[in-house]
C-alpha positions in Angstrom: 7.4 12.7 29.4 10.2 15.2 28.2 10.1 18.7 28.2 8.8 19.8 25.0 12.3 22.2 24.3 13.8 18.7 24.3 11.7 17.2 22.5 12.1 20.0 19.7 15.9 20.4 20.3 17.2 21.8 16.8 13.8 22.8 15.6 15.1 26.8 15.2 18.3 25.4 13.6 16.2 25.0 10.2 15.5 27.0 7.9 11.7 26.3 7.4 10.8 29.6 5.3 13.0 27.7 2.7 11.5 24.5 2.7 8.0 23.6 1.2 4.9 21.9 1.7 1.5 21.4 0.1 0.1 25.0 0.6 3.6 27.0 0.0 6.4 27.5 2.7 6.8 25.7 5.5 7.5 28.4 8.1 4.5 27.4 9.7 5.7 24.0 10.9 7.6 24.7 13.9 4.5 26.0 15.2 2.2 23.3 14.5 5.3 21.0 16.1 5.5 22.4 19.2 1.3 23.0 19.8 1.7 19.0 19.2 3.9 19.0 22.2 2.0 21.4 24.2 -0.4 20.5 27.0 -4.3 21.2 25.0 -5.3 18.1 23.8 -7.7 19.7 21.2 -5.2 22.2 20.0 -2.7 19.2 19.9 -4.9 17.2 17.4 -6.1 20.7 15.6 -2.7 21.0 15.1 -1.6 17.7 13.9 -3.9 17.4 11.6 -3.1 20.2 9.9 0.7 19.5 10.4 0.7 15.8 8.4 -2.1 17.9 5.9 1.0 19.7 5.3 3.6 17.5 4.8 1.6 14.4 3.6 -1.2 15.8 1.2 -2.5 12.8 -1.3 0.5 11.1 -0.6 2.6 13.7 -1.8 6.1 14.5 0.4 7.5 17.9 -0.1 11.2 19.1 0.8 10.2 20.4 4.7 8.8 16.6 5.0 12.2 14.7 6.0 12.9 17.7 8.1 9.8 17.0 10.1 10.8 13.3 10.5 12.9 13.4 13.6 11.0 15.6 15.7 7.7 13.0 14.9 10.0 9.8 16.0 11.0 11.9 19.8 7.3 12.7 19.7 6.2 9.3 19.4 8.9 7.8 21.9 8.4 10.3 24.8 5.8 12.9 23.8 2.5 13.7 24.9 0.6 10.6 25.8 -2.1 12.3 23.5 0.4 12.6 20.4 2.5 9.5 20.6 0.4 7.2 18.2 -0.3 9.6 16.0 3.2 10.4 15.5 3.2 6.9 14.4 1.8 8.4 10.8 5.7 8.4 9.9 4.6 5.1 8.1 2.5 7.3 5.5 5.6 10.1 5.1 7.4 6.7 4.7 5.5 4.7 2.2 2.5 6.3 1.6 0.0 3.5 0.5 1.8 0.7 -0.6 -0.3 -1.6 1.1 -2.2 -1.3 -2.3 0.8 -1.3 -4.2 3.4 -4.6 -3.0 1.2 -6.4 -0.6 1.7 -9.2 -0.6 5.3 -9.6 -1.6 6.9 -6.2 0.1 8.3 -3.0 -1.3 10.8 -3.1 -3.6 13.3 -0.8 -2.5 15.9 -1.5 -4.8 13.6 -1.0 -7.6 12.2 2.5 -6.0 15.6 3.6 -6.0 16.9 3.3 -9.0 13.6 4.5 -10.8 14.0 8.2 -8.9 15.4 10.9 -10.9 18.5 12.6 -9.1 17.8 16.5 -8.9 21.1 16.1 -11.0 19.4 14.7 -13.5 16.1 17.5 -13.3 18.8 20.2 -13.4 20.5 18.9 -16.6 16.9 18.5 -18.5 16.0 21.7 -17.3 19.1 23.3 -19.1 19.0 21.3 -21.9 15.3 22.7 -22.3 16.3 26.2 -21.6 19.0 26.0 -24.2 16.5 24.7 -27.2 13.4 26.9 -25.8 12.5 29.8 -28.1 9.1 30.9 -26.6 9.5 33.1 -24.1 6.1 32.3 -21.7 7.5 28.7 -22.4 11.1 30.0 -21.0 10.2 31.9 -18.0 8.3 28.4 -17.0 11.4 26.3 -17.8 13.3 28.7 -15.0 11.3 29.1 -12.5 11.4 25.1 -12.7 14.4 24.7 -13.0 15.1 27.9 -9.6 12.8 25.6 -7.8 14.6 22.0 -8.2 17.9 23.9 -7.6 16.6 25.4 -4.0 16.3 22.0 -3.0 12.4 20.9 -3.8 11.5 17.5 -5.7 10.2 17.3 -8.9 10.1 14.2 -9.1 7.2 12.6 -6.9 9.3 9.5 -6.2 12.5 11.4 -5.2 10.5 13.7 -2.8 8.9 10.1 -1.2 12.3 8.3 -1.0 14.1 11.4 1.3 11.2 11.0 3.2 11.5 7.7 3.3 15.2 7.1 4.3 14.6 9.9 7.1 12.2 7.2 8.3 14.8 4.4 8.1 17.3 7.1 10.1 14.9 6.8 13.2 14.7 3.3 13.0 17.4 3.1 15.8 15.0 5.2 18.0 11.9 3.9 17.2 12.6 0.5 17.9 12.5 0.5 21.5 8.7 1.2 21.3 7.7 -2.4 20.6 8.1 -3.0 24.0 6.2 -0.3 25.1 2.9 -0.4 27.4 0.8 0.9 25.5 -1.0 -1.5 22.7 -1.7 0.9 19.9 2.1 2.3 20.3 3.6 -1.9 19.6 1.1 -2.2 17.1 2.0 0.7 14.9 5.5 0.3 15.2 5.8 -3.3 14.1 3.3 -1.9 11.4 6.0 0.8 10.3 9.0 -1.9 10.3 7.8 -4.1 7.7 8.5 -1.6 5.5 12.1 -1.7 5.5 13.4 -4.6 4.1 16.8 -2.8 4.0 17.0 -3.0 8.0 16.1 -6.2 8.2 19.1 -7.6 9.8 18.8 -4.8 12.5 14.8 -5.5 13.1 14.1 -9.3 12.9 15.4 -10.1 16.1 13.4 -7.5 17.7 10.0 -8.1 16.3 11.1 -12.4 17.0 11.4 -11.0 20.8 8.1 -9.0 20.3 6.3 -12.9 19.8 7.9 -14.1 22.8 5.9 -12.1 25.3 3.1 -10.3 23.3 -0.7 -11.9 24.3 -2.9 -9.3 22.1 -3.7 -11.1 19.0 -3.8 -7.7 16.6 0.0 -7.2 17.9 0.6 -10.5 17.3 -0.7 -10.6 13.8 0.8 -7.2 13.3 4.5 -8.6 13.7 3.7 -12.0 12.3 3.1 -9.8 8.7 6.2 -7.7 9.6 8.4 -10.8 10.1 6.7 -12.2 7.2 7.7 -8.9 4.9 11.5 -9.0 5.8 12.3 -12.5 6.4 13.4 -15.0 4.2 12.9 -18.0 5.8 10.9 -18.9 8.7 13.2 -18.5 11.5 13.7 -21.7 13.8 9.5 -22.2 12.9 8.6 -19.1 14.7 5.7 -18.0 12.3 4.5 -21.8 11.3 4.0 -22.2 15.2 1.3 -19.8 14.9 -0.7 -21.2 12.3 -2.0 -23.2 15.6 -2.6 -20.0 17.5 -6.2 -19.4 19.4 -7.3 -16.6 17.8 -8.0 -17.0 13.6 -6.1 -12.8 13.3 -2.7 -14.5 14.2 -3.5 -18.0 12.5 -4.0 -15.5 9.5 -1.5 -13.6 9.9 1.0 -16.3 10.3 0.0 -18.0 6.7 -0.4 -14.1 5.1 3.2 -14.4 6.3 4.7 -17.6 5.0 3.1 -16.9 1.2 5.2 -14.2 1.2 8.2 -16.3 2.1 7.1 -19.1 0.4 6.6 -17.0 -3.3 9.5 -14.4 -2.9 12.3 -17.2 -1.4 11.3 -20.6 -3.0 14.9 -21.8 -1.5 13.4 -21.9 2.1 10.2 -24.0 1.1 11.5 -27.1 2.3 11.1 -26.0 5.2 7.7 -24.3 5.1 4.4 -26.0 5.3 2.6 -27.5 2.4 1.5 -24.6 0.2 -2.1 -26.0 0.6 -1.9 -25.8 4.5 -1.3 -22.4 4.4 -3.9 -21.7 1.5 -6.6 -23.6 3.6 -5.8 -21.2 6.5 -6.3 -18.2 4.6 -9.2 -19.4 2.9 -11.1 -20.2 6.6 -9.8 -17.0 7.2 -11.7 -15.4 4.1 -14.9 -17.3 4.2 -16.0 -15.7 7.2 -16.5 -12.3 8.0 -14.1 -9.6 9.0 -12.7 -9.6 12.3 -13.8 -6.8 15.1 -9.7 -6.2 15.3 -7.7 -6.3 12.4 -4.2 -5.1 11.3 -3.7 -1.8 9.1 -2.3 -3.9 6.5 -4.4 -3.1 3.4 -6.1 -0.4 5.7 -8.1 -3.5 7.2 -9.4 -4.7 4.6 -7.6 -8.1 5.4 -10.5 -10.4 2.8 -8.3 -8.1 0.2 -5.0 -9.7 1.2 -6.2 -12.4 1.7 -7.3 -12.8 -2.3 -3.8 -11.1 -3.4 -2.1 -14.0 -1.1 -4.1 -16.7 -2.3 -3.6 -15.7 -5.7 0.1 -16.1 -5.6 -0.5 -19.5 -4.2 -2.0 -21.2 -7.1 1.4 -21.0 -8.9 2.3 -23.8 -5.9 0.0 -26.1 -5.4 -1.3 -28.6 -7.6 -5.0 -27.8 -7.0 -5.1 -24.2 -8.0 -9.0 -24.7 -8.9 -9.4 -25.6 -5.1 -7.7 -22.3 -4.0 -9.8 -20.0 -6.6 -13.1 -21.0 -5.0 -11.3 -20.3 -1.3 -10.9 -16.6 -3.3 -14.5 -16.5 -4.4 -15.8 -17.4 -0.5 -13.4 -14.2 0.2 -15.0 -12.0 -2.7 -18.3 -10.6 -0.6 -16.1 -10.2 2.6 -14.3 -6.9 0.7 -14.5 -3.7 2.3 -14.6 -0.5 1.1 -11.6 1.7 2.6 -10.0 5.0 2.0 -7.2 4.4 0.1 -9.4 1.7 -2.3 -13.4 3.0 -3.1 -13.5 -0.5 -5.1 -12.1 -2.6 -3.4 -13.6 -5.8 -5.6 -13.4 -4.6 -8.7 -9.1 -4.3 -7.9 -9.2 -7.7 -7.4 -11.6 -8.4 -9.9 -9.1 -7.1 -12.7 -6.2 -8.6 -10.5 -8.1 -12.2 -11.0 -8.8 -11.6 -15.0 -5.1 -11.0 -15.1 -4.1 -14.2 -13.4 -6.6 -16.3 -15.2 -7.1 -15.6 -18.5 -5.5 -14.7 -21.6 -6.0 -12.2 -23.6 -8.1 -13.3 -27.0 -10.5 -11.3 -30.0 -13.0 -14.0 -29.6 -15.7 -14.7 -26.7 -15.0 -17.0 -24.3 -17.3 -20.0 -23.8 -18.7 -20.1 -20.2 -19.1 -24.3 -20.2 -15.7 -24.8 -21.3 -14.0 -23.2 -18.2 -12.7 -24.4 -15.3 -15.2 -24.9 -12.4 -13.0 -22.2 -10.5 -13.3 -19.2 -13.1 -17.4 -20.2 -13.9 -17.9 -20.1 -10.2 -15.6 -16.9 -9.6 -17.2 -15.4 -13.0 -20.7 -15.8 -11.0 -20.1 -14.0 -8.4 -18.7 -11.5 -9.9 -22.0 -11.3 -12.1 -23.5 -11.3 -8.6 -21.2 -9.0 -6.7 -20.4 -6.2 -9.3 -22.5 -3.3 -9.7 -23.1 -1.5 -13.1 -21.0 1.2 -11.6 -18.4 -1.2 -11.7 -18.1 -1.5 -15.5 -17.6 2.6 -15.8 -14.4 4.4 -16.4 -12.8 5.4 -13.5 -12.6 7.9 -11.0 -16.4 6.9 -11.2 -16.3 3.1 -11.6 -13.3 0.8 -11.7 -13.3 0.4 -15.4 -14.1 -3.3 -15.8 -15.5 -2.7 -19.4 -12.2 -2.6 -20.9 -10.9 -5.3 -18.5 -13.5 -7.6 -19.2 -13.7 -7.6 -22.5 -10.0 -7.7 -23.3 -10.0 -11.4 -22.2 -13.4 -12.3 -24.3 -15.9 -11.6 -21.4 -18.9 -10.1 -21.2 -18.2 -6.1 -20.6 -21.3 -5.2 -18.9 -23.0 -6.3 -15.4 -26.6 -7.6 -17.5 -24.5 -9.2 -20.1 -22.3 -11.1 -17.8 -25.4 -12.3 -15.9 -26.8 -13.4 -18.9 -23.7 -14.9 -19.5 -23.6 -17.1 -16.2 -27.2 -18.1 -16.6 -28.1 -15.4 -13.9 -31.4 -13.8 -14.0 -31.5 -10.1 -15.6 -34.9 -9.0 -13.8 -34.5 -5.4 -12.9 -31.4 -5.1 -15.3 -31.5 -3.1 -18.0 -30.3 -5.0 -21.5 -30.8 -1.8 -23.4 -28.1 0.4 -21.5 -25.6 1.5 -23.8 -21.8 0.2 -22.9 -19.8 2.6 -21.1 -17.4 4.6 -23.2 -14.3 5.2 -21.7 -13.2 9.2 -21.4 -10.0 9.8 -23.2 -7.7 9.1 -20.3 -4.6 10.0 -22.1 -2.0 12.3 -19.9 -1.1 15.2 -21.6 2.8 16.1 -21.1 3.7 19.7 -19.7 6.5 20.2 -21.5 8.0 22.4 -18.8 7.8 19.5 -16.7 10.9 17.0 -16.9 10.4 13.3 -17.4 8.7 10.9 -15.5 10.1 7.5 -15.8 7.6 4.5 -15.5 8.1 2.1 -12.7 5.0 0.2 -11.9 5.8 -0.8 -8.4 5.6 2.7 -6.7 2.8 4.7 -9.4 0.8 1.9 -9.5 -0.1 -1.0 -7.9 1.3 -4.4 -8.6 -0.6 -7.4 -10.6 -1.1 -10.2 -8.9 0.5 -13.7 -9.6 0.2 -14.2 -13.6 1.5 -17.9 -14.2 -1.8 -19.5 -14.6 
């Protein structure tokens, strides 16, 4: 291990009083850094956790977060055995939880970047503001906004997220080396953390390739498989199709998670991929049974979630797409419950109406759909709770979902509506009326413009 002062070479060097964080200035980071490189394992965690609370609070990055960035990627290369992993967090300053957003096709970088709004821009609405403002409470806001974006702070949530992500991508270099370290969890999270960077592909391919060659634990194994399968596009010399034959179903899953991605996002390489419905059959053993003791973070573990979002963009490719929606609907009871996703099935449950019906003013009839949707609309009726059909943060809104595409918009109704039993229901229950959602806009607050791929997550494959 290295001394501490080397690990926190430069630390003093920055002005932290400057910078912010969730709960004000940021003076107390250097603290919280170097108790993370200190020798008491409690005050070492104590400390952490209140460090990434800092830095990282609801996924939001402040101006001291890049700052923080390299002294996490020494920490996790050659600091405390005790802190090493959970330096490893970098992944969350990177991307916060975009496993919910662009799984299964990858971030879009490109499209990230040129959504942000400079702090150029900020400063130019601020004064164009200023100059039309004529109440004064309304003017004093305007510049103390406008004193804040020009000392340096984001105002614009995605700007703040990408300087923490490219000071990620700067300690890529660096981090690297630790997929060949000893220690399990250290490989794991770091091939975890790569697949993220799409930009760097040409610099981490090879490495995570080498990482197969000699790697025997199947969760690092399916770990890199995903990463490869995020940055690549094509399946290089067969590597990943090899391991649709692999011992352990976490890799054989892994390896077909990773050729939909390649198979959807680069249709040029399919030749030579496997059939689409050779990879759909893998992922559909893999989400008929339960979940694995082990799993990958990817979707925060909830893997029977991927595994839907993956399968979903297969039906566009295979002439059976009926086949692969009842491989989904063995996946549907498998969903877990995770932290960044409270309901988990009724995401995917809006993510399937999307994909499978249109939109129409007139009820749907339940005997003239496909045997696919009547079975997946069962057990849906089975699955969903009436919970389910409330506005959200409470529910997951289905009401509204449902009946946009001339469903039943309530958990009795649909049960009565696949010739389900409503014992124990209650018919009477009035629908759920949706709260008035609508966002109010602070007008000392400059613009936010939409971009679907980082504020929300993505829709899932929509050509059926």
């Amino acid at each position: 291990m290295k001394r501490s002062d080397d690990l926190l070479a430069g630390l003093d060097d920055i002005d932290w009083a400057v910078l912010g964080h969730a709960y004000g200035s940021a003076e107390d980071v250097p603290g919280q850094l170097r108790t993370v490189c200190g020798p008491d394992q409690e005050a070492r965690e104590n400390a952490f956790r209140s460090l990434f609370s800092n830095i990282f609070h609801q996924g939001t990055r402040y101006s001291a977060s890049p700052y923080a960035v390299p002294f996490l990627a020494r920490i996790a290369v050659a600091g405390p055995a005790g802190a090493r992993a959970d330096a490893l967090l970098l992944t969350r300053l990177a991307v916060d939880w975009h496993d919910e957003y662009d799984l299964p096709l990858g971030i879009n970088t490109a499209a990230w970047r040129a959504a942000v709004i400079s702090p150029e821009e900020n400063l130019r609405w601020y004064d164009e503001q200023i100059t039309a403002e004529t109440d004064e409470e309304q003017l004093k806001n305007l510049r103390e906004g406008r004193a804040y974006c020009a000392a340096g702070h984001p105002v614009d949530a995605r700007e703040g997220a990408l300087r923490s992500y490219d000071a990620v991508r700067a300690q890529l270099p660096v981090l690297l080396e630790l997929l060949g370290d000893r220690d399990l969890e250290i490989r794991t999270k770091t091939a975890y953390l790569l697949g993220w960077f799409p930009e760097e592909a040409d610099a981490t391919l090879h490495p995570l390739l080498a990482c197969l060659d000699g790697e025997r634990e199947p969760v690092c194994v399916a770990t890199v498989l995903v990463a490869v399968g995020l940055l690549a596009d094509h399946d290089p010399e067969g590597r990943v199709r090899h391991h649709l034959d692999h011992e352990h179903s976490l890799p054989r899953w892994a390896a077909a998670t990773a050729l939909t991605r390649i198979l959807v996002t680069h249709s040029a390489a399919a030749p030579g991929l496997p059939p689409a419905e050779r990879i759909a059959a893998e992922l559909a053993a893999f989400g008929a049974g339960p979940a694995p003791e082990s799993a990958t973070a990817h979707h925060a573990g909830d893997l029977h979630s991927y595994t839907v979002r993956s399968l979903l963009h297969l039906m566009g490719a295979t002439e059976d797409p009926d086949g692969i929606l009842l491989g989904i609907v063995h996946a549907l009871p498998h969903l877990e419950k995770t932290g960044a996703v409270p309901h988990p099935l009724g995401a995917r449950a809006e993510n399937l109406l999307e994909a499978l019906f249109e939109p129409t003013d007139t009820a749907k009839v339940f005997t003239e759909l496909s045997p696919g949707r009547q079975k997946l609309l069962k057990v849906l009726a089975e699955l969903l709770t009436a919970e389910d059909f409330q506005p959200v943060p409470f529910g997951s809104d289905l009401h509204k979902q449902f009946t946009h595409y001339g469903l039943p918009g309530t958990r009795p109704a649909l049960r009565t509506y696949v010739g389900l039993s409503t014992e124990g229901e209650d018919p009477s229950a009035p629908s759920p009326t949706p709260g008035n959602h609508s966002a109010t806009t602070d007008p000392t607050s400059p613009p936010d413009r939409a971009f679907a791929q980082v504020t929300m997550p993505v829709r899932a494959w929509s050509g059926c």
